[in-house]
N, C-alpha and C positions, 0 to 999 in steps of 0.2 A: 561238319557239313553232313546233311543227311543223307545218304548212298541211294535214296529217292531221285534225287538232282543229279545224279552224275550222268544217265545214260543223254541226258536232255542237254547239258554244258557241252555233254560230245558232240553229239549233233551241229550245236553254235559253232565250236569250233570249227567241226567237219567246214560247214557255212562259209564260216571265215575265212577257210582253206581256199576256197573257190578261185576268188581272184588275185590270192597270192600264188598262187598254180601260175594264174594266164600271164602275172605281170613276170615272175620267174623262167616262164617257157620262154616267152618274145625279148625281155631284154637282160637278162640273167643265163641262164644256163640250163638248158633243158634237161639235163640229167637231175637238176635240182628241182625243177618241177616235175620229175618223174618221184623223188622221194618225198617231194609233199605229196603227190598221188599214192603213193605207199600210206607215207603214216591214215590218210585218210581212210584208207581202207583197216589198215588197223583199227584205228579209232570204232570204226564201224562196226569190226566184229568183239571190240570190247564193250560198246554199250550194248550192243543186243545179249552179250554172255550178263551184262550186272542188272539189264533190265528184266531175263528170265530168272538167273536164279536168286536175285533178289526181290520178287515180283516189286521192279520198279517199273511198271509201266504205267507211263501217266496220256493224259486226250492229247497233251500237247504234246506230247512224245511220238503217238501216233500220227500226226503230222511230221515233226521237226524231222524224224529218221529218214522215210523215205523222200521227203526234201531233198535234204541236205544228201542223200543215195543220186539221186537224178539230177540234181545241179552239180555232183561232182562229175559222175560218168557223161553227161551231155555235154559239159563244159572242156573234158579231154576231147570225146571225139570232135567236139566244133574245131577244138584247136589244132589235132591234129592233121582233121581233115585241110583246115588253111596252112598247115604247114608241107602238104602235100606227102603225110606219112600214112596215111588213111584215106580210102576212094571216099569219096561224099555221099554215095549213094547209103554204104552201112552206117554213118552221122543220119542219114533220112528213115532211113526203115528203123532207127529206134527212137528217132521223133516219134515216128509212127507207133512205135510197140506201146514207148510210155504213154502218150495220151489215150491209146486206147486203155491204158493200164490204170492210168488216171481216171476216165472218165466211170469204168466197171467198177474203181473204187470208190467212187461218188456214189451209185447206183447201189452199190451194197451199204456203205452206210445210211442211205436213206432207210432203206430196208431193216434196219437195223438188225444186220446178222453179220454175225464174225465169222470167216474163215481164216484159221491159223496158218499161218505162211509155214509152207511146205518145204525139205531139203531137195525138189528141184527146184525150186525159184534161188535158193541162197546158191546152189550150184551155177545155175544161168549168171546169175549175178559174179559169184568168183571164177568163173572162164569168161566173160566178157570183161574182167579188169585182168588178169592174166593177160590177156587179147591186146590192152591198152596199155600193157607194160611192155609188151613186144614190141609195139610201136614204134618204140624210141630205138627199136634196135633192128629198124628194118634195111640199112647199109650192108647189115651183114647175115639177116636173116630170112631177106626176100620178102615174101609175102605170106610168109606163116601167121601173122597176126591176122591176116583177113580174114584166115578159115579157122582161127582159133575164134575169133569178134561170131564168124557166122554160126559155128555148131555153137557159144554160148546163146546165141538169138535164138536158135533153133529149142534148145532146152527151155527158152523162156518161154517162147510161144506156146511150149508144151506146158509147161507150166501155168501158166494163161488159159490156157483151153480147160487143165484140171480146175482151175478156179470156177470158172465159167461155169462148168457140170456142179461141183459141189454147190455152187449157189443155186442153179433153177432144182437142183435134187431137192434142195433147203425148202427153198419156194415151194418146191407139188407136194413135200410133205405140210408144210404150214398149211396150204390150202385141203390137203387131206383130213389134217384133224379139224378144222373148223367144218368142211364139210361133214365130218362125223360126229361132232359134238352138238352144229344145228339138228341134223338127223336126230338125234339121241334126244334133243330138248322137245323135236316133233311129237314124240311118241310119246 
């Protein structure tokens, strides 16, 4: 098999995990869909380690990843939140984050400009599944998951915002050299 296809089968996998998570949490054993949330998360940091350093990255990989990213973490806190292990309103604010997260990613590939995912967005990312491994352990843990879920939002938002600047940064210089390059063709 060509080490091209691996970061991308993870992904599928990741996928498939999804609702063997929800049927595992509700009528199996939630510790057990706490280690399918694990391995997914594994999975996750092993196709992004074979998709860099073996530059396997493919268009449809650029999708499938963070797919298969936000239909697992949306998919915990939904469940959590109905299991009443998670207030609903942090399951809301990161509806919120992704679709906004979603939509600036629309807006930048129209544009067609890459900006290379930063280690605060992978950090937001692993303190908010930290967050949702606590979860499951909030009998004896209280409410530390909530302000473990909020300071990872918190980093994402930050991270979000850095996105945001490096893109319009991207933008006034593109706009810069075509304004200096028509200038240059005036003369």
């Amino acid at each position: 098999m060509n080490i091209k296809y691996v970061p991308n089968i993870l992904s599928i996998i990741r996928i498939i995990l999804v609702p063997i998570f929800v049927v595992s949490f509700f009528l199996i054993n939630r510790y057990l869909a706490l280690g399918i949330f694990a391995l997914a998360s594994i999975t996750d940091l092993i196709d992004g380690y074979i998709a860099r350093k073996y530059n396997a990255i493919t268009e449809i990989g650029k999708v499938l990843d963070p797919l298969a990213d936000k239909l697992m973490k949306l998919t915990a806190l939904i469940v959590l939140s109905i299991a009443d292990l998670l207030p609903l309103w942090i399951t809301l604010l990161m509806v919120i984050c992704d679709v906004a997260m979603i939509i600036s990613g629309i807006c930048i590939y129209k544009k067609e400009i890459t900006i290379p995912s930063n280690w605060l967005g992978k950090m937001g990312t692993f303190v908010i599944s930290v967050g949702v491994a606590l979860s499951f352990f909030t009998e004896w843990l209280g409410d530390v998951n909530v302000y473990v879920i909020y300071a990872g939002i918190t980093i994402a938002i930050i991270s979000g915002l850095n996105y945001v600047n490096i893109f319009f940064t991207k933008i006034l210089k593109e706009r810069k050299e075509k304004k200096n390059m028509l200038d240059n063709n005036d003369q």
